[in-house]
C-alpha positions in Angstrom: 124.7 154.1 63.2 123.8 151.3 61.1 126.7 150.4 58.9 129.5 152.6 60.3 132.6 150.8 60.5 133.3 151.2 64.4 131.7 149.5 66.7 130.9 151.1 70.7 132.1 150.5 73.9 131.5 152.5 76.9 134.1 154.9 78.1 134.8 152.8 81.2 135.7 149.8 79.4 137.8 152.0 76.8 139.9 152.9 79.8 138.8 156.7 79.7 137.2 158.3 83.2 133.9 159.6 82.6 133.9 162.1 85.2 136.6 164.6 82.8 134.3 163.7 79.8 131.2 165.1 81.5 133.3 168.0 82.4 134.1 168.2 79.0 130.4 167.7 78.4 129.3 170.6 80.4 131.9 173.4 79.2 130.6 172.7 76.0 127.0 172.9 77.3 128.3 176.6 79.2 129.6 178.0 75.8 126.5 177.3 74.0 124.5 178.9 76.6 127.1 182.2 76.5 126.6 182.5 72.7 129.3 181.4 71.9 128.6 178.6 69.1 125.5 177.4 67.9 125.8 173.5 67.8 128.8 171.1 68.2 130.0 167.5 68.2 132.5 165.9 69.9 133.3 161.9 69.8 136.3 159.7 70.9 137.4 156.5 70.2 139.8 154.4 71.2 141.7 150.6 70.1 139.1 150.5 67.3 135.9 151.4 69.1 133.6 154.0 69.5 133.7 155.1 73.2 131.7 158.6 72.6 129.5 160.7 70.5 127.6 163.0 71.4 125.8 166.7 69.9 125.1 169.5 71.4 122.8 172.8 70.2 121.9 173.9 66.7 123.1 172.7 63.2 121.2 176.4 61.6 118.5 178.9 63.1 115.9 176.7 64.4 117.1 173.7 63.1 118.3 170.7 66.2 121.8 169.5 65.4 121.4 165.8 64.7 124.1 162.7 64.6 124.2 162.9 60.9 125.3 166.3 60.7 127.6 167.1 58.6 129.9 170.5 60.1 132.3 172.7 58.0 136.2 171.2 59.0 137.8 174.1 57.2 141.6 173.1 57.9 140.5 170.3 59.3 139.7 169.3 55.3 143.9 169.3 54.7 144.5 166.1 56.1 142.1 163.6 54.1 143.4 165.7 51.4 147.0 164.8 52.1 145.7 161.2 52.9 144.9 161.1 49.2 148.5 161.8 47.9 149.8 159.4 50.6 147.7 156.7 48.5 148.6 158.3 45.2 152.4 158.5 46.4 152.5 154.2 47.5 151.1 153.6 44.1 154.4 155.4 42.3 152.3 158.4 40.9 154.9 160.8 42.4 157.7 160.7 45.1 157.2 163.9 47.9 160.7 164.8 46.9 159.8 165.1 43.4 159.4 168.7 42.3 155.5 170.0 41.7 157.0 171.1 38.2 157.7 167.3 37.4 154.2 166.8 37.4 152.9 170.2 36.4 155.5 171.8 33.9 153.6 175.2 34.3 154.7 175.7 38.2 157.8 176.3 37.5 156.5 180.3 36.8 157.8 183.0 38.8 160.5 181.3 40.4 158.7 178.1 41.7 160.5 176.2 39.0 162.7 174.1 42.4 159.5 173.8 45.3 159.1 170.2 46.0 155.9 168.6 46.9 157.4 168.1 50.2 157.6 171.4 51.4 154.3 172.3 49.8 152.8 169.8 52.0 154.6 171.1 55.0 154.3 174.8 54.6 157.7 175.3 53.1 156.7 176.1 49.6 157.1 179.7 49.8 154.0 181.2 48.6 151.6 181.4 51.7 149.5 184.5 50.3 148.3 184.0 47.3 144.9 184.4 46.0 142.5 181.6 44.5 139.4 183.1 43.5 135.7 181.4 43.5 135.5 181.2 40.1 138.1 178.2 40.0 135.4 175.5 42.2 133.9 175.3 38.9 136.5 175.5 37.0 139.2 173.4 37.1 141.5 174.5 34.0 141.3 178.1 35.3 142.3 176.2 39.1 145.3 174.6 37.2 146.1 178.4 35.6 145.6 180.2 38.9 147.9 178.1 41.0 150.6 178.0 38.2 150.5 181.7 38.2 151.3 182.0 42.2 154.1 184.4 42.9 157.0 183.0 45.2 157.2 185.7 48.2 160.7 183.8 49.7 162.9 181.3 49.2 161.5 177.3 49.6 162.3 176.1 52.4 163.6 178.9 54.1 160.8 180.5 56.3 158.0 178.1 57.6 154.8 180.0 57.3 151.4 178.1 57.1 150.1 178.4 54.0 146.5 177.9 54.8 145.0 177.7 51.0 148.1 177.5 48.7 149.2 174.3 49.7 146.4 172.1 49.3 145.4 174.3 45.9 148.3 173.1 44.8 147.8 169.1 46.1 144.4 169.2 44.0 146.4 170.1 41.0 148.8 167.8 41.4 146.2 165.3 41.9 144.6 165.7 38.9 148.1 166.1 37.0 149.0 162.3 37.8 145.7 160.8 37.6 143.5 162.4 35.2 140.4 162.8 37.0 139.0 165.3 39.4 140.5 165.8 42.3 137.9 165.1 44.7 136.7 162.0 43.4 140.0 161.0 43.7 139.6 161.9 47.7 136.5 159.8 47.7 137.6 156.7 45.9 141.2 156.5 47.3 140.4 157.3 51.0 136.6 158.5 52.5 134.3 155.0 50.5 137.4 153.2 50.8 137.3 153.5 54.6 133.5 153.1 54.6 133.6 156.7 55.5 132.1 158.2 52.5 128.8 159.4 54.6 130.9 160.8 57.5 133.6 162.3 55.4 133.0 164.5 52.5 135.6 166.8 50.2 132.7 167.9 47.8 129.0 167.5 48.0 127.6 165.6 45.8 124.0 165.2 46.5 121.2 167.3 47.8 120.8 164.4 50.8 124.4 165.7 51.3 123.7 169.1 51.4 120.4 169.2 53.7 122.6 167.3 56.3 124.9 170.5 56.6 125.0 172.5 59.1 125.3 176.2 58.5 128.8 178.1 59.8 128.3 181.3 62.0 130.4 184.7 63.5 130.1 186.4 66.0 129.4 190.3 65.7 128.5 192.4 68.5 124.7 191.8 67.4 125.4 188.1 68.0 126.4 185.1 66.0 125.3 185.1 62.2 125.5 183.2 59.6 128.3 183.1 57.1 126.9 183.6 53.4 130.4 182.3 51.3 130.5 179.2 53.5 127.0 178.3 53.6 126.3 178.7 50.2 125.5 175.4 47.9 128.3 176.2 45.5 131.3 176.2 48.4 129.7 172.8 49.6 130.0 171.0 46.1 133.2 172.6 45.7 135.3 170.7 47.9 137.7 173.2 48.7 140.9 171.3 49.1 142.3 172.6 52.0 138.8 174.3 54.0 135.7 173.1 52.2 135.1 169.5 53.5 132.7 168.2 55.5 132.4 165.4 58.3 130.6 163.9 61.3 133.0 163.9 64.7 132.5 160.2 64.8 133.8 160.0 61.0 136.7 161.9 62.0 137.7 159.8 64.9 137.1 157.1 62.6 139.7 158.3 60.2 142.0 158.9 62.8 142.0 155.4 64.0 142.3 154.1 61.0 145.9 156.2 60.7 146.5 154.6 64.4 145.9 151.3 62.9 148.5 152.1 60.1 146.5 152.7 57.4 143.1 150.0 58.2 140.0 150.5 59.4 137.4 147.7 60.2 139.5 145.2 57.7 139.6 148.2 55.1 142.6 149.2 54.6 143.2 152.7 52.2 147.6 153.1 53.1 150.3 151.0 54.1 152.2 151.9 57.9 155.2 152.6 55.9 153.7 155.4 54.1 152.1 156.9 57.2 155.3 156.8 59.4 156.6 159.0 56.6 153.9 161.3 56.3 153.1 161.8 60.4 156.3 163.1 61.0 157.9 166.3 62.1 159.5 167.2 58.7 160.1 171.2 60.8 161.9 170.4 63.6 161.3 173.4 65.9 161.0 176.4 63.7 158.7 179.2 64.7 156.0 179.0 62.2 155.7 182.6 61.3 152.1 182.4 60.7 151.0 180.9 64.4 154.2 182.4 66.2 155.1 179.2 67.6 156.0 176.0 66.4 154.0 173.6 64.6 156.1 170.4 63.8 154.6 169.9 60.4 154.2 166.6 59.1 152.3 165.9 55.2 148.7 166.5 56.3 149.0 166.8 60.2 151.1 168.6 63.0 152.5 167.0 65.7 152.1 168.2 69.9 155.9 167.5 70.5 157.7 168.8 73.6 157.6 172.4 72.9 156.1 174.6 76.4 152.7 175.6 74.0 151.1 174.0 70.9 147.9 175.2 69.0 145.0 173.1 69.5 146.4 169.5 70.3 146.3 170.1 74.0 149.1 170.9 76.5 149.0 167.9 77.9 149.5 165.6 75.1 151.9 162.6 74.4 154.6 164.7 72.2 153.4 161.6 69.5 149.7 163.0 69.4 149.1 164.4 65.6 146.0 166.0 64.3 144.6 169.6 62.5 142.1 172.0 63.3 139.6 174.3 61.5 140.1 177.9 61.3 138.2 178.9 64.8 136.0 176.1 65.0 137.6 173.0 65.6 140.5 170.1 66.3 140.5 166.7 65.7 143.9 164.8 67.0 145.0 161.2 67.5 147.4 159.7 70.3 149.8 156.9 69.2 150.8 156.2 73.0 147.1 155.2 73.9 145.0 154.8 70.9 142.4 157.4 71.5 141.3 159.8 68.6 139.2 162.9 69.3 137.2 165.0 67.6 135.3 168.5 68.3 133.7 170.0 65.8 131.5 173.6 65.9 129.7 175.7 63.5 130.8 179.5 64.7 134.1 180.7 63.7 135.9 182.2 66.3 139.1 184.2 66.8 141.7 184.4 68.8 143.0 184.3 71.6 139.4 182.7 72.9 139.3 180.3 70.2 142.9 178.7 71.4 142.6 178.9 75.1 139.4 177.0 75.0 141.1 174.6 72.5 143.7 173.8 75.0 141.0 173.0 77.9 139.1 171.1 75.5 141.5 168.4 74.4 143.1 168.9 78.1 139.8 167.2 79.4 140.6 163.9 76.8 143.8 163.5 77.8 143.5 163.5 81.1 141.2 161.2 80.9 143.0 158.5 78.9 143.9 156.1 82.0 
């Protein structure tokens, strides 16, 4: 791990018992053996240090999962997206109360004319459904026209309902409203290479080294797992989809969430100020039901929080109510607890519904926290 900005302990001298992480180790081991993913990667760290890493399975048929790796975050991708208007909103480009339409006069369409970038960014906005078509990766006037055109389907702010593409379409747009240049060198530049991430985090390959070190997204049919064409396909990877198209390592994901722990440095790199990030990891939602996960959600700009609600999705039950993170559509969950430091991620390459996909979510991060001493 030459050059990565972490360095390791052990898991005994980070304070975490080993014992749940083997357990941890070996229900992981069980589901590949079921079927029921291909490959994972799981990693935890801790006050600064990497106390885990480890990978398990395949990355594609035949093909061992490796270190490097780089697995599909899907949702996962909405946080260092939102990372880059935290940096974009210190440097004055925009306040999150502003209105998009500020910034992009052609928002205000169909009734969108008052949606603030706040409730975009918590799921507020009031357009969850829409559709953004393939033909905007490559395109980013058409992306610009598309989003503009979305029809409002209820009042801002007055239904919570995750909207799990519209949101960050909107974020890239804004983006490259107040700075001119494409939205995901903007992610790069502003957050992933200024973190020394840029190999373990990536909104938008870039490089054919980039793309070999993919690893291929699955789901199950009754025949078995297969691959997914639309998400294994070279032209989704380069795309960078803002809110389900990036790419990392587990050990870069902890890394980033460590660095938000740290309030806003990592390694004596720092990409945000703790202000910023006290703003933006908070429960802007209170405790209403979001109508799309039929439970609370305690959006903040970029992650959820656990809070002290009897269930939340994918954070684990037995979180600190502080503990903030994101997961991936059926595949994974990365999370960070402010009361002890530890970041987690778990990362897989087979998409996989509910209500297995959230049960074992739960007994997943159940197995970190319980081992946080």
């Amino acid at each position: 791990m030459a050059g990565f900005p972490l360095p390791t302990t052990t898991l005994d001298e980070a304070g975490l018992r080993p014992e749940q992480i083997a357990r941890l180790g070996a229900l992981i081991e069980t589901h590949i053996a079921d079927g029921r993913y291909p490959g994972c990667q799981i990693a935890i760290a801790r006050h600064g240090k990497l106390a885990h890493f480890q990978t398990f399975g395949e990355a594609a048929a035949g093909k061992k999962a490796k270190d490097d790796s780089l697995w599909l975050l899907f949702s996962n991708t909405k946080v260092v997206t939102a990372a880059a208007l935290w940096v974009l909103a210190e440097q004055g480009a925009f306040r999150f109360v502003d209105r998009v339409s500020d910034h992009v006069p052609e928002f205000a369409q169909h009734g969108k004319q008052g949606i603030t970038i706040l409730q975009v960014m918590t799921h507020l906005g009031g357009y969850p459904r829409a559709e953004t078509p393939s033909t905007v990766w490559a395109d980013h006037k058409l992306m610009r026209e598309v989003v503009c055109n979305y029809p409002l389907e209820f009042a801002p702010g007055s239904r919570l309902f995750y909207h799990g593409a519209t949101a960050h379409w909107t974020a890239a747009v804004l983006i490259e409203a107040v700075t001119g240049r494409d939205f995901r060198d903007v992610i790069r530049e502003t957050v992933t290479e200024r973190l020394g991430l840029g190999d373990e985090i990536v909104v938008g390959m870039t490089s054919k080294k980039q793309l070999g070190r993919a690893t291929d997204m699955h789901e199950p049919t009754e025949a078995g797992n297969v691959p997914v064409a639309s998400n294994n396909s070279e032209a989704f990877r380069r795309a960078g989809v803002p809110g389900g198209g990036g790419y990392a390592t587990a050990r870069g994901m902890v890394a980033f969430y460590q660095a938000m722990l740290a309030g806003g440095e990592l390694a004596g790199k720092r990409f945000v100020g703790p202000r910023v990030l006290d703003y933006a990891i908070r429960n802007w939602t209170g405790d209403m039901v979001d109508e799309n996960m039929g439970m609370p959600m305690h959006r903040g700009i970029g992650p959820h929080l656990r809070g002290t609600t009897a269930t939340i999705r994918g954070l684990g039950s037995f979180a600190s109510p502080r503990t903030f993170g994101h997961g991936g559509a059926g595949n994974s969950y990365c999370w960070a607890d402010p009361d002890s430091g530890v970041s987690f991620a778990y990362l897989t390459n087979c998409r996989i519904p509910d209500p297995w996909h959230s049960v074992r979510l739960d007994l997943v991060s159940n197995f970190v926290h319980s081992a946080i001493l």
